[in-house]
Residue frames relative to the residue before (quaternion, step in Angstrom):
aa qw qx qy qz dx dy dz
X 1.0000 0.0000 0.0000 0.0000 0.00 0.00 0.00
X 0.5924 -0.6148 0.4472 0.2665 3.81 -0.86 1.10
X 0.4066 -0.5802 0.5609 0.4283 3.85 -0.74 0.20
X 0.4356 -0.6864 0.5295 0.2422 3.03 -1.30 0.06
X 0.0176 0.7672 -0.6242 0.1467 4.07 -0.31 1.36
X 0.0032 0.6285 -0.7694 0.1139 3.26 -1.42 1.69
X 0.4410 -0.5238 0.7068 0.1778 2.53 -2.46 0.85
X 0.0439 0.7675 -0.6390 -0.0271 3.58 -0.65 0.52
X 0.0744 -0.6554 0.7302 0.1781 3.08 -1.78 0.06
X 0.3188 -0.7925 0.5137 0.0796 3.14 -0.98 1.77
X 0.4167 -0.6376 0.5188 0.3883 3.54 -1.14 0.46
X 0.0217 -0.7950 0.6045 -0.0454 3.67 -0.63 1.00
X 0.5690 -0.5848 0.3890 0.4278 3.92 -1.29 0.84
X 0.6887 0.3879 -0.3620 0.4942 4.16 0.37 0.42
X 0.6605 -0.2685 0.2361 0.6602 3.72 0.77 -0.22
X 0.7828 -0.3393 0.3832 0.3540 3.28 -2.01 -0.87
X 0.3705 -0.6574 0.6441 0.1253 3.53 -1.06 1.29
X 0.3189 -0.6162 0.7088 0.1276 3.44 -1.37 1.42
X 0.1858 -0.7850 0.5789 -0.1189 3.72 -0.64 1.57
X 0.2814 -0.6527 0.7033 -0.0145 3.79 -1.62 0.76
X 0.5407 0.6337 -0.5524 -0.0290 3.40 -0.45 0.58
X 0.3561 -0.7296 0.5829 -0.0331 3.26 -1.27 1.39
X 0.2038 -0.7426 0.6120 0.1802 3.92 -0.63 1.08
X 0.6081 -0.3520 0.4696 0.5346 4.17 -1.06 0.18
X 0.3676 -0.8319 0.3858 0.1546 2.97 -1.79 0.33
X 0.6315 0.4319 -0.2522 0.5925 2.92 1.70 0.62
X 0.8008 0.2622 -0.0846 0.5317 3.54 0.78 -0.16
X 0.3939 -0.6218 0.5426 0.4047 3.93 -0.68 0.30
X 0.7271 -0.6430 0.1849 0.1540 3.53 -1.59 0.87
X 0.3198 -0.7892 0.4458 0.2759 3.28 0.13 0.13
X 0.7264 -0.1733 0.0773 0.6605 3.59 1.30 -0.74
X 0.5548 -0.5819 0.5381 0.2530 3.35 -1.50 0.76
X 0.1024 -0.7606 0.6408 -0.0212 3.62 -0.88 0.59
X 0.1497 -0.7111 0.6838 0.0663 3.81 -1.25 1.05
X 0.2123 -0.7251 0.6522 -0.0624 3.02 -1.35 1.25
X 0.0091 0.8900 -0.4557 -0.0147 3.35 -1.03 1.34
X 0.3400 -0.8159 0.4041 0.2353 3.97 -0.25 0.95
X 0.7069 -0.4262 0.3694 0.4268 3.33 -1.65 0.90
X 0.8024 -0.5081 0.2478 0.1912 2.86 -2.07 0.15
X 0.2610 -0.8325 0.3933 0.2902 3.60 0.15 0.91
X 0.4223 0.3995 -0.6562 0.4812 3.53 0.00 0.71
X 0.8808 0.2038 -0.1863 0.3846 3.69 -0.08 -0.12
X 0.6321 -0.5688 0.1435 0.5063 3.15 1.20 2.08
X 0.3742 0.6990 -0.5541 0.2537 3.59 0.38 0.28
X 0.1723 0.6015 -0.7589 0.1804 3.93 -1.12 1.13
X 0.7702 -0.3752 0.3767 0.3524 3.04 -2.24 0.35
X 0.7636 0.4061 -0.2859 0.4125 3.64 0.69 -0.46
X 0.3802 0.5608 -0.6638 0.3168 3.59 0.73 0.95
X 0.7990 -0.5680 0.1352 0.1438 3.14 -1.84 0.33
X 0.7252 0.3209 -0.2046 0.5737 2.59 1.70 -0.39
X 0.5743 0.4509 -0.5141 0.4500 2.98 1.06 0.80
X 0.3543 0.7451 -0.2275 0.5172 3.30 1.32 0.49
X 0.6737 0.4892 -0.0629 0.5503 2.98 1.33 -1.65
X 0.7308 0.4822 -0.1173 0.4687 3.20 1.00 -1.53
X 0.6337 0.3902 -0.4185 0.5206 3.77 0.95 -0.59
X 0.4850 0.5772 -0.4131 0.5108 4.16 1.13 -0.75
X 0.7467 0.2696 -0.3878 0.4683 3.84 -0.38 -0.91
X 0.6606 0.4220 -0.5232 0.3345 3.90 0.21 -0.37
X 0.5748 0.6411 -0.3843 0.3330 3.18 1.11 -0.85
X 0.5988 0.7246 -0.0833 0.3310 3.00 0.88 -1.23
X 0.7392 0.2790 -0.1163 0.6018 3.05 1.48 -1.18
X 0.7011 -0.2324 0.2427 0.6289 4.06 1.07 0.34
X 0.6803 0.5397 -0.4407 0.2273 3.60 0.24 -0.90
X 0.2067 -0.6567 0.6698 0.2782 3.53 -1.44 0.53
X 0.0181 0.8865 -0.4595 0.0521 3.77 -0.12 0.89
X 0.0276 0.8695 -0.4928 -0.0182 3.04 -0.70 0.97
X 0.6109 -0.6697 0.4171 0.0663 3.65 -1.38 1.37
X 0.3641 0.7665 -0.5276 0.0382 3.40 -0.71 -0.20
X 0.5459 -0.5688 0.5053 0.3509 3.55 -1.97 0.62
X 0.4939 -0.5337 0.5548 0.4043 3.54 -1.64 1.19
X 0.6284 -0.3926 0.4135 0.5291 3.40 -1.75 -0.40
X 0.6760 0.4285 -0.4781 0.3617 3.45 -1.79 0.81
X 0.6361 0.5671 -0.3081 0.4228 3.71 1.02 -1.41
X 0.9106 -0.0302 0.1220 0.3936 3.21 -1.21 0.40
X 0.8973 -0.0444 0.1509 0.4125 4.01 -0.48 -0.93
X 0.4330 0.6796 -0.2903 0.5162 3.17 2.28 -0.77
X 0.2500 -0.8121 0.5165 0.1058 3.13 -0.95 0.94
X 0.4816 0.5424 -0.3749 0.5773 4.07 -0.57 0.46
X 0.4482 -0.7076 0.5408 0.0772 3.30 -1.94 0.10
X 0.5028 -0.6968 0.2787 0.4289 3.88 -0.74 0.51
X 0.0444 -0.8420 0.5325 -0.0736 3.36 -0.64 1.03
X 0.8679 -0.4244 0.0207 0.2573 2.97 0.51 2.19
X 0.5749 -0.4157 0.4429 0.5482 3.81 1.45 -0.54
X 0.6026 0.2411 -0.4836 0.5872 4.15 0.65 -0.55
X 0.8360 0.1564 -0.5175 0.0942 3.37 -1.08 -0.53
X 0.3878 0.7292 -0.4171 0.3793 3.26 1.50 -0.10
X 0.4407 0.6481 -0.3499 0.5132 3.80 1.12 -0.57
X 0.7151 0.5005 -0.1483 0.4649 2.81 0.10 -2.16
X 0.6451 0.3894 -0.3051 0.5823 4.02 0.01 -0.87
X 0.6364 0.3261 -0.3431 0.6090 4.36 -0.02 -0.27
X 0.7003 0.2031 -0.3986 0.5562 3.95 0.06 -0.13
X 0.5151 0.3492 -0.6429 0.4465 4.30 -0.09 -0.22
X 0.7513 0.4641 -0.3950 0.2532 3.88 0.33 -1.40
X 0.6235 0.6162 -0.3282 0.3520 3.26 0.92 -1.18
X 0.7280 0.3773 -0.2370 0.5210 3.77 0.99 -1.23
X 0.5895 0.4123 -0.5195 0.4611 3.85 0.74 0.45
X 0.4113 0.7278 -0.2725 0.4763 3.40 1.36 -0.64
X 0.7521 0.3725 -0.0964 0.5351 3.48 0.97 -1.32
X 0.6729 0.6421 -0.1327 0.3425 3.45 1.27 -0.42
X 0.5903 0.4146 -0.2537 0.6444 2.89 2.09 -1.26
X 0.7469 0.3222 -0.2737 0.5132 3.67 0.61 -0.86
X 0.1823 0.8522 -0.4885 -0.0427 3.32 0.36 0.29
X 0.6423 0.3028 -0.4138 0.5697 3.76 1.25 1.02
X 0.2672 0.4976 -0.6338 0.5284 3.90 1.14 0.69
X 0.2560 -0.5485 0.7773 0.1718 2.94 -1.97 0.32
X 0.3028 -0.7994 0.5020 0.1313 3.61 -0.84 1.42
X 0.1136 -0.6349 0.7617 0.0620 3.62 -1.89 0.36
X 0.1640 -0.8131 0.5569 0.0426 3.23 -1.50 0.55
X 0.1665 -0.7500 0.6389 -0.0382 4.10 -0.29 0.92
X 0.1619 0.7307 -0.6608 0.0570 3.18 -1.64 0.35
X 0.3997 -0.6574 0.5679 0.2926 3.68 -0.96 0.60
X 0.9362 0.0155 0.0385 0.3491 3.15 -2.16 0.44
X 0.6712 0.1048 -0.0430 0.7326 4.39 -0.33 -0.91
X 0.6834 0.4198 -0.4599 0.3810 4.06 0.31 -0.76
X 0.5357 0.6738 -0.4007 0.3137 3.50 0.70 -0.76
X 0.6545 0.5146 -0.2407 0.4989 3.21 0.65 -1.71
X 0.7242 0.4127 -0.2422 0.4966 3.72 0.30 -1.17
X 0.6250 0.3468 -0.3013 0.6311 4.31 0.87 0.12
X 0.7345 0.3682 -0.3305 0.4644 3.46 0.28 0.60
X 0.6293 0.5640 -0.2937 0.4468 3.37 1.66 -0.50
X 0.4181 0.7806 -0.1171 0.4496 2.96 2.13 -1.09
X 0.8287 0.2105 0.0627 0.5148 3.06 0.13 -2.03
X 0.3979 0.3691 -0.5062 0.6702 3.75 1.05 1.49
X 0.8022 0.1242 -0.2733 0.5160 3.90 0.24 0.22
X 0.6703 0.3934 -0.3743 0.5059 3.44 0.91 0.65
X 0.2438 -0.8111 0.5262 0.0764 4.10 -0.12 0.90
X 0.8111 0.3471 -0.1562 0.4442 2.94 0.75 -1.17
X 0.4849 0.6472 -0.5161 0.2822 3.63 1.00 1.07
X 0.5462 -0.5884 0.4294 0.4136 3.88 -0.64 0.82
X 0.7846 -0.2865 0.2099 0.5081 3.85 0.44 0.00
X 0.3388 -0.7531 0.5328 0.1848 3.59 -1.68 0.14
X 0.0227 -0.8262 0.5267 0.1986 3.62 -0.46 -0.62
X 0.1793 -0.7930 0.5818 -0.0217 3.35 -0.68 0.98
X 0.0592 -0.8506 0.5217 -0.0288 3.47 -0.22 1.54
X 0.8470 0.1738 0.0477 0.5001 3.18 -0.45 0.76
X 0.5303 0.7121 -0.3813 0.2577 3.56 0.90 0.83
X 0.7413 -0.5589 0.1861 0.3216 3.13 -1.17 1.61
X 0.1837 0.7478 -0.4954 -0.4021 3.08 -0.44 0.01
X 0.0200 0.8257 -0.5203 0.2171 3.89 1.98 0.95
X 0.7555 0.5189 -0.0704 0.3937 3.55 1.08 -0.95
X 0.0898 -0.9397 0.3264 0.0482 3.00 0.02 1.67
X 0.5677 0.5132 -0.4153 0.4918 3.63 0.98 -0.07
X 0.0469 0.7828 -0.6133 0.0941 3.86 -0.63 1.49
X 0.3826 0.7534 -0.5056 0.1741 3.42 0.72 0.55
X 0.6849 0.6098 -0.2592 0.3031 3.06 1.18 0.31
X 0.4067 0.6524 -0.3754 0.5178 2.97 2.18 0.42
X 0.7528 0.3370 -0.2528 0.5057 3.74 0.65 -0.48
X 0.5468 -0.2514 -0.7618 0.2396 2.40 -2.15 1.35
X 0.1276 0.7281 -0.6717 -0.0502 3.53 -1.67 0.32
X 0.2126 -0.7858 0.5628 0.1438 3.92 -0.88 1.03
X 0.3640 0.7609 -0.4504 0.2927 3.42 1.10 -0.02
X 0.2798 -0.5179 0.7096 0.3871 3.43 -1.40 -0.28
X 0.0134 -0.7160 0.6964 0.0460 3.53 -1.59 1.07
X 0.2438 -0.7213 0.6394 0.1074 2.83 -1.32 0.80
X 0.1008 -0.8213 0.5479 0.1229 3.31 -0.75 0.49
X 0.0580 -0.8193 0.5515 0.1456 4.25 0.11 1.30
X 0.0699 0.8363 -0.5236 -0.1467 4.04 -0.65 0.24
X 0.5296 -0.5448 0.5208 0.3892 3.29 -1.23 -0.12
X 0.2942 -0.6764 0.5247 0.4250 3.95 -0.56 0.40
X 0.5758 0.4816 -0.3975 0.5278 4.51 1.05 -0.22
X 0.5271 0.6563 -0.5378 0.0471 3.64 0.19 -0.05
X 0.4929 -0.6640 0.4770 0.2976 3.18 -0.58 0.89
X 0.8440 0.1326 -0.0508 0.5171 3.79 0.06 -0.86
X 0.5874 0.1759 -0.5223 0.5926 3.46 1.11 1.95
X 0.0265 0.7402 -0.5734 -0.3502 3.55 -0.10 0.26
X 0.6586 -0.4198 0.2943 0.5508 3.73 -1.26 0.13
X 0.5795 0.5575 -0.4341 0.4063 3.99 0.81 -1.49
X 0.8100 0.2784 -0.2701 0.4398 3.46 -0.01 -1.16
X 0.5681 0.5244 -0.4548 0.4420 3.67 0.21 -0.38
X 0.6912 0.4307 -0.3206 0.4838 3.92 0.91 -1.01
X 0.5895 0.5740 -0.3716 0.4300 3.52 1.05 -0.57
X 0.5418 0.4303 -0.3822 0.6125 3.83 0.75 -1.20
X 0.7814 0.3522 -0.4618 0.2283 3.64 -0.75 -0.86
X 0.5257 0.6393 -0.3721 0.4200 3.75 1.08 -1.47
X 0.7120 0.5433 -0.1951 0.3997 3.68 0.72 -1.21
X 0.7863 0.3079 -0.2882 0.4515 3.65 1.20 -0.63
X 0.6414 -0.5216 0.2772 0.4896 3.77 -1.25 0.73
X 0.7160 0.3119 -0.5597 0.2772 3.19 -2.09 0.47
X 0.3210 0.7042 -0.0795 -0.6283 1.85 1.46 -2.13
X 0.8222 -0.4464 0.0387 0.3511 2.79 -1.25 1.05
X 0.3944 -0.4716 0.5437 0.5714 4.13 -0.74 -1.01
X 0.2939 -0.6937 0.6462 0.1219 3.19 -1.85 0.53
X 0.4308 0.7884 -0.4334 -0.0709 3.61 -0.30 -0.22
X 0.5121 -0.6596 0.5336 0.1341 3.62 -1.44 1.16
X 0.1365 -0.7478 0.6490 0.0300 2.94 -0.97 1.22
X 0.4361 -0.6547 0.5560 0.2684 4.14 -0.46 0.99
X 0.4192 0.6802 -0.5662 0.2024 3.42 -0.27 1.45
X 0.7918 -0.4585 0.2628 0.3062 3.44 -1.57 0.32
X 0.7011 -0.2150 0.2339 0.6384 3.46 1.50 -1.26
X 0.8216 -0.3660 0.1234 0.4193 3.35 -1.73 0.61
X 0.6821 0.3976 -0.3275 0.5191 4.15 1.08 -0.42
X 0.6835 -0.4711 0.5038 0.2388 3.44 0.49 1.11
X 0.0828 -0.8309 0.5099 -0.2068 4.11 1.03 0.80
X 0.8911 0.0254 0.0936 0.4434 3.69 -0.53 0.06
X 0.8022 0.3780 -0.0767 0.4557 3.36 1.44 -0.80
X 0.2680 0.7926 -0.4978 0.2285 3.59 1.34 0.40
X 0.7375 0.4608 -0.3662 0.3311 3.65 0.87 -0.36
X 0.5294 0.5550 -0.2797 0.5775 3.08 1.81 -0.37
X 0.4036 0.6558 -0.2992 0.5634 3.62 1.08 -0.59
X 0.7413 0.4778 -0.1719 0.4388 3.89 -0.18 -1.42
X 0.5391 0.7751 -0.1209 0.3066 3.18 0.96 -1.82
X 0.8936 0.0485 -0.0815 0.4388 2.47 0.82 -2.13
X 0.4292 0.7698 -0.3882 0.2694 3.01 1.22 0.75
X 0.4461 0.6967 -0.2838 0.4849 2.95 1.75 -0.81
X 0.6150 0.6814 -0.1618 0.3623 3.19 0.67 -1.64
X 0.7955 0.2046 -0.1024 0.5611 3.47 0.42 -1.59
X 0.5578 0.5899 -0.4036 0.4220 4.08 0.79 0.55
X 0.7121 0.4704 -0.3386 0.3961 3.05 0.89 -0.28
């Protein structure tokens, strides 16, 4: 039986979200998984690579998971507005997300600007199965929004990222409760260079 891939347009608080959702490809889901993309002032959409990568390893592990452009990007309707309404657009998706599957238990992940915006999330959302944060700034000083958090986090990095180094990226994590996992992924630079299959891998890995 074929997976199942829709185009959707989601109702979001600026207009309609342009949406991806894609079920695993061998097996019905086990949980529903949201997937957010770098920062769109700086060509960022659901179809960079490692968010690509990243919506593939969840799949991979059970997840039915489903992408989409903030407001402004591509088909998304509305304008950039700084990281809140972007937020705001990842919670309209996340709670339809929660609606279609509404007996999946859900998790959310996101790359680089997505990162930041899945962790802000999953501090006002307990009852997600875990997050991952690929690739997150640490260029970006105001982190009060990682703590209180009951989630599982996962944190996946590149050891070249330019705008996480490893020191400071290990410093933020050491500092937040549990604390969180950390893991390094030998690559060239902050898109996971040379190492996207190892990258996937370990996504797969930390989803289950």
């Amino acid at each position: 039986m074929p997976r199942r891939i829709e185009t959707l347009a989601i109702p979001g608080p600026a207009g309609k979200l342009e949406a991806l959702l894609e079920e695993p490809e061998d097996t019905a889901p086990h949980f529903a998984a949201l997937v957010c993309h770098p920062h769109p002032q700086h060509g960022g959409t659901m179809h960079n690579k490692v968010v690509y990568r990243l919506a593939r390893g969840l799949r991979k592990a059970g997840a039915v998971v489903l992408r989409f452009n903030y407001r402004g990007v591509n088909l998304s309707e509305g304008s950039y507005d700084h990281g809140a309404g972007e937020t705001l657009d990842a919670v309209a998706c996340l709670d339809w997300l929660r609606e279609r599957y509404p007996h999946l238990p859900a998790a959310i992940a996101g790359f680089s600007f997505g990162s930041r915006i899945a962790l802000r999330i999953a501090s006002q959302r307990p009852e997600l199965k875990f997050a991952i944060a690929a690739g997150f700034p640490t260029v970006y000083k105001d982190r009060s929004y990682l703590e209180p958090c009951q989630v599982r986090r996962t944190f996946i990095h590149s050891t070249n990222d330019e705008f996480g180094p490893m020191p400071e990226l290990q410093a933020v994590v050491a500092e937040l409760s549990g604390p969180p996992e950390l893991v390094f992924i030998e690559a060239a630079d902050h898109f996971f260079a040379g190492s996207l299959d190892a990258f996937e891998a370990a996504v797969l890995e930390k989803s289950r």
